[in-house]
N, C-alpha and C positions, 0 to 999 in steps of 0.2 A: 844315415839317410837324411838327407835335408830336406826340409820343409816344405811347403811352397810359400813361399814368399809376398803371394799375389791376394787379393779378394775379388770374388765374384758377385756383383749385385746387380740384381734386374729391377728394371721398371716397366710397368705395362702402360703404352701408351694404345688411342684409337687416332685411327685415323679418320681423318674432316674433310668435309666438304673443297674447299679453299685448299686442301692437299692434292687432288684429281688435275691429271691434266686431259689434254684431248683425247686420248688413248683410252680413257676411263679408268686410269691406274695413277699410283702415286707419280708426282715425277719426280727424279733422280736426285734435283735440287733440294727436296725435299728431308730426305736421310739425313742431314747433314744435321736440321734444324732437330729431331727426332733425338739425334744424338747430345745436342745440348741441353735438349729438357729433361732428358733422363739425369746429365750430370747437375743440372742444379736443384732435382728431387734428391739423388743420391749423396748431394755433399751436406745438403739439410739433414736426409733422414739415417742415414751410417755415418758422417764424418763429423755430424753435431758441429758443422761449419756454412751456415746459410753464405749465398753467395756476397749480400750483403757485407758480413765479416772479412769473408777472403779479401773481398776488393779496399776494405778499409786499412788491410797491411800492407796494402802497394802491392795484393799480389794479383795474377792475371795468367792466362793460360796461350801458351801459342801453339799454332797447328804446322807441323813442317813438313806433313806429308798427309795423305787419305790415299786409302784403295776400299774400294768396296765394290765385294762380288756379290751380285743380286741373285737370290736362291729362286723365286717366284714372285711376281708381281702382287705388291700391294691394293686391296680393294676398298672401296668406301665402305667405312664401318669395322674395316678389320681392325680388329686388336693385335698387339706385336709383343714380343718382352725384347 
C-alpha cells in the first residue's frame, strides 16, 4: 500500500475590510492574495524555509493555471483555514 505522498497544512486567515467589495462579500480577486499568505506562513512554519531564503537560491514559484470553486461567500470578519 503506498503512502500518500502529499502534506496537508492549514492557515487560518480573517478576512479585512479592504477585502469587501460592492456586494458586501469578499471579491473573487481577492482568493488569490489569501492563497499566498497562507504559502509564505506555511513555508516559514512546516518547511523551516522563510520566503526570504527561497528567493536567495534563485528560487521562485510559477502559476500555470487556477480553478476555484466558490463553496459560500465570504464575509467581513470571517475566518477561513
Amino acid at each position: 500500500m503506498e503512502k500518500n505522498r502529499f502534506s496537508i497544512f492549514e492557515s487560518e486567515l480573517r478576512v479585512r475590510p479592504d477585502d469587501i467589495d460592492m456586494f458586501n462579500h469578499v471579491h473573487n480577486s481577492k482568493y488569490l492574495d489569501y492563497v499566498l499568505a497562507a504559502r509564505y506562513e506555511q513555508m516559514e512554519k512546516f518547511y523551516n524555509m522563510p520566503w526570504e531564503h527561497f528567493t536567495k537560491q534563485g528560487l521562485g514559484w510559477v502559476v500555470s493555471h487556477v480553478d476555484i470553486n466558490f463553496k459560500r461567500p465570504l464575509l467581513m470578519n470571517d475566518l477561513m483555514l
